[in-house]
RODO-2510 file (C-alpha; in nm, 4 decimals, decimal comma):
residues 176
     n   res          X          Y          Z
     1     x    10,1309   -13,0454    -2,7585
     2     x     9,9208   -13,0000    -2,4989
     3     x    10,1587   -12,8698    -2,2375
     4     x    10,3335   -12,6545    -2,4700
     5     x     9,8948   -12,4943    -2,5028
     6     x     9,9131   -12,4639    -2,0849
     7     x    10,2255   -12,3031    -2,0931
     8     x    10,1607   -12,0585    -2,4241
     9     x     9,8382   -11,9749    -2,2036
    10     x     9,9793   -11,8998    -1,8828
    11     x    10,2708   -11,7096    -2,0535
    12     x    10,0287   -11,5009    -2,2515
    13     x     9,8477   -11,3947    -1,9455
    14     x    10,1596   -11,3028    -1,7434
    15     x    10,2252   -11,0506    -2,0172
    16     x    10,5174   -11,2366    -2,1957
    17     x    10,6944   -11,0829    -2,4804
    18     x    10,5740   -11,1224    -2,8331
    19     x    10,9277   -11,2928    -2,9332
    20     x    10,8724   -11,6086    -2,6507
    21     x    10,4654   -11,5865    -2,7854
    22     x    10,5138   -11,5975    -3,1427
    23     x    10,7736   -11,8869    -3,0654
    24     x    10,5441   -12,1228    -2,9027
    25     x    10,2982   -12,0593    -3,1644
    26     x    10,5315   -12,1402    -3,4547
    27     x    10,5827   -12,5427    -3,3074
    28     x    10,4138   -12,7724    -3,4885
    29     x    10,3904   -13,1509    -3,4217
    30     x    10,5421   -13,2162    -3,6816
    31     x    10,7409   -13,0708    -3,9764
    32     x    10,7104   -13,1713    -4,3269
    33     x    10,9985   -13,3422    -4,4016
    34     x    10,9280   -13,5842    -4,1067
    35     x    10,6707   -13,7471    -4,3407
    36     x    10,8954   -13,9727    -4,5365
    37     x    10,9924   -14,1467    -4,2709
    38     x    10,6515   -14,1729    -4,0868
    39     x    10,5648   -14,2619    -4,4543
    40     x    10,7767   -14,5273    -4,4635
    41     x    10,7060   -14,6573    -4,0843
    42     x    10,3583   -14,6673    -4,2316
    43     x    10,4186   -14,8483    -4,5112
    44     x    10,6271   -15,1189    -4,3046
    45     x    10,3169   -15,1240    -4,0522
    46     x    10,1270   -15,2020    -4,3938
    47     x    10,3476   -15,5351    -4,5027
    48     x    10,3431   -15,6544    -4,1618
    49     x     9,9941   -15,6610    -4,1657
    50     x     9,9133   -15,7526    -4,4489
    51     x    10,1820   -16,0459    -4,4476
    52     x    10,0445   -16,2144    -4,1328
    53     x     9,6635   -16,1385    -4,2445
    54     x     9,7164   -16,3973    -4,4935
    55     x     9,9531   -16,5859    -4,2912
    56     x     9,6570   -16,6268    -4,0615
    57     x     9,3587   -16,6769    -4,3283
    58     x     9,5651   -16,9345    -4,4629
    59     x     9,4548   -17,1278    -4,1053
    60     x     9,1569   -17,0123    -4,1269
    61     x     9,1582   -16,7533    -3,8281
    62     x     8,9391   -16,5150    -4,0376
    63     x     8,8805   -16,3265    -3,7233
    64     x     9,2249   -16,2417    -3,6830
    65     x     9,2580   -16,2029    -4,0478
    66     x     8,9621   -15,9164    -4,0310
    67     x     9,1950   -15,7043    -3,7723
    68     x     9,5132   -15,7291    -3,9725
    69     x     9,3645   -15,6601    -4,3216
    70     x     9,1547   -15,3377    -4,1434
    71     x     9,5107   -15,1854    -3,9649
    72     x     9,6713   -15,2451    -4,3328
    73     x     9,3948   -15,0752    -4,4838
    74     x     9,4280   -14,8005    -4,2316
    75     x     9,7832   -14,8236    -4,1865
    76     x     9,7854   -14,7707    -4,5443
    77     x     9,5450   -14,4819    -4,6117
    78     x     9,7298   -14,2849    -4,3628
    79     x    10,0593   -14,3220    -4,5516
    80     x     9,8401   -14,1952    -4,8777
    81     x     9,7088   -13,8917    -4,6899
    82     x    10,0987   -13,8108    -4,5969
    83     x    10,2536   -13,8933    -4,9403
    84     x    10,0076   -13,6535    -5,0914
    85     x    10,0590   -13,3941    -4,8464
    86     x    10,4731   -13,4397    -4,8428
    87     x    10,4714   -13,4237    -5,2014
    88     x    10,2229   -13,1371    -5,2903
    89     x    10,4857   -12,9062    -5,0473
    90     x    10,8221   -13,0779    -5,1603
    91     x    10,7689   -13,1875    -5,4643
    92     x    10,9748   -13,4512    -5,6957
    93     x    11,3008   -13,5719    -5,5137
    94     x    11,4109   -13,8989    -5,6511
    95     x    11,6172   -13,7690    -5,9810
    96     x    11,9844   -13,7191    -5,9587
    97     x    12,0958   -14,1049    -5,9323
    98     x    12,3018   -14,2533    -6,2252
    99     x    12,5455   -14,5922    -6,2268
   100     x    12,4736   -14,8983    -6,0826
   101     x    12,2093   -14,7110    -5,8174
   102     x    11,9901   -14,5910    -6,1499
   103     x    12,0191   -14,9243    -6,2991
   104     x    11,8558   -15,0676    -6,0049
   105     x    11,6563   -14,7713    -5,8046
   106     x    11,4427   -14,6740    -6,1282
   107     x    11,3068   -14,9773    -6,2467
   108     x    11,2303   -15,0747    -5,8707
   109     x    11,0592   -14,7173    -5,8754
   110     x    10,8734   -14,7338    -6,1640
   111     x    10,7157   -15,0953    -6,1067
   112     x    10,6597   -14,9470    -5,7756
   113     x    10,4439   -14,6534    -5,8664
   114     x    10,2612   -14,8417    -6,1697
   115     x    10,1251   -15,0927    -5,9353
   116     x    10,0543   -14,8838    -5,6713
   117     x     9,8449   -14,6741    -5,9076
   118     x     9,6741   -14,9943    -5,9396
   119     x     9,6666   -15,0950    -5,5567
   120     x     9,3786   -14,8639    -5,4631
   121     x     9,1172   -14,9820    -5,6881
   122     x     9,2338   -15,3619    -5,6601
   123     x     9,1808   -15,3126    -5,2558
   124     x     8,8396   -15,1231    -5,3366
   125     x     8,7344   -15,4021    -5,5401
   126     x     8,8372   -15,6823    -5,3151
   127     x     8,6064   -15,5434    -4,9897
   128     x     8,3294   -15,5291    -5,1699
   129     x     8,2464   -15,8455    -5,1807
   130     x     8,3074   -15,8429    -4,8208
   131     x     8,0561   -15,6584    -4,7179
   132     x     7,8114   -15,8122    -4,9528
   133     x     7,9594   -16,1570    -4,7915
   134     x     8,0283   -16,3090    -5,0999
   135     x     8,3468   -16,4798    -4,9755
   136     x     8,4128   -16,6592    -5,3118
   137     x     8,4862   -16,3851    -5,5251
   138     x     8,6855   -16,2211    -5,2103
   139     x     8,9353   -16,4787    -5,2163
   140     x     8,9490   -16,4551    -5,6112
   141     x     8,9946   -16,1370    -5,6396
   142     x     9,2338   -16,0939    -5,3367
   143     x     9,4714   -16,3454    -5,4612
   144     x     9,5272   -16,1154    -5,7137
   145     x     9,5290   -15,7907    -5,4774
   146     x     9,7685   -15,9034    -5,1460
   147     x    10,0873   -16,0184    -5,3616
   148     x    10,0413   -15,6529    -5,5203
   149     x     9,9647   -15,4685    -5,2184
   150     x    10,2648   -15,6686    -5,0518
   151     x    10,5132   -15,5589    -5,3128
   152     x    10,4289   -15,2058    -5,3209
   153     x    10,4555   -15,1595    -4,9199
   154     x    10,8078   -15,3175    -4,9536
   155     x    10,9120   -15,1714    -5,2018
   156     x    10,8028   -14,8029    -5,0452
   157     x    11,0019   -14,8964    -4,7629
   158     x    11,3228   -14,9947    -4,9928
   159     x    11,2801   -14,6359    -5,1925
   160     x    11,2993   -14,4772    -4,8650
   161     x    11,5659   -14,6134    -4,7450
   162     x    11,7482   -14,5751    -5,0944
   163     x    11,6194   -14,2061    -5,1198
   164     x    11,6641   -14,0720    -4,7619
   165     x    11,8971   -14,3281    -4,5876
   166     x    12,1431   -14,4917    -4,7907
   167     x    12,1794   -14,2929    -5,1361
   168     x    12,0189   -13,9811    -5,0988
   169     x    12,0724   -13,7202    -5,3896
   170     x    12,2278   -13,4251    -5,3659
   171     x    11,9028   -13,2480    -5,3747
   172     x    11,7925   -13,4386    -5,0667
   173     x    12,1213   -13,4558    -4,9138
   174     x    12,1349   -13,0707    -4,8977
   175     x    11,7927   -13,0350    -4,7976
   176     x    11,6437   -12,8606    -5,1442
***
């Protein structure tokens, strides 16, 4: 982005036309419907992390485990900032599947977005304890949470890759 700034600049002062101006201006970084897949990249950054944070806990490298669960949790609340922000410009886009792809996309779907409704408090509630050090009722409470959080990162991954990739409806096929 930068560059594209230097050269906007110089071309402004050398008196280009509005057309070339107005055309720099209008690039973005990044267009909205690049977030579902940056959405799902995040969410696969999520289940890696949070798969080898307990891979490594479980051998007591709680060091390690501390770095993974932190790039989860951020890894994570970046994919909620873009969800929110895809969906409050593109709306609803999974209808428009029936068969065999219904029978298995919106059950998957549903169980999906019931648990991840319950994902953010369940991850809220497990660092607490953390940072009151009461390790005990961390490791309760997160052997509840990580099997929950796991499933819902895969599973955002698999209704990408079912919505965008591999069946996409009509209304996402033809861009709508």
């Amino acid at each position: 982005r930068k560059p594209a700034l230097r050269r906007a600049k110089r071309l402004q002062r050398s008196g280009c036309g509005t057309k070339q101006w107005s055309q720099l201006q209008s690039r973005s970084l990044m267009a909205i419907s690049d977030l579902p897949a940056l959405n799902a990249s995040l969410n696969f950054t999520s289940t890696i992390f949070i798969s080898l944070g307990w891979w490594l806990i479980r051998r007591g490298q709680w060091r390690w485990h501390i770095a993974c669960m932190i790039t989860a949790l951020i890894s994570s609340s970046a994919f909620l900032a873009g969800y929110l922000i895809y969906h409050a410009h593109a709306g609803e886009k999974s209808s428009g599947y029936h068969g065999l792809i219904a029978w298995f996309y919106f059950p998957m779907l549903a169980s999906h977005i019931l648990l991840a409704f319950a994902t953010l408090p369940l991850v809220i509630l497990t660092l607490i304890p953390v940072f009151r050090r009461r390790w005990d009722k961390h490791r309760r409470i997160a052997r509840w949470t990580m099997p929950i959080w796991l499933y819902v990162s895969v599973t955002g991954v698999l209704v990408y890759f079912i919505l965008y990739q591999w069946f996409p409806p009509a209304s996402v096929a033809l861009g709508r």
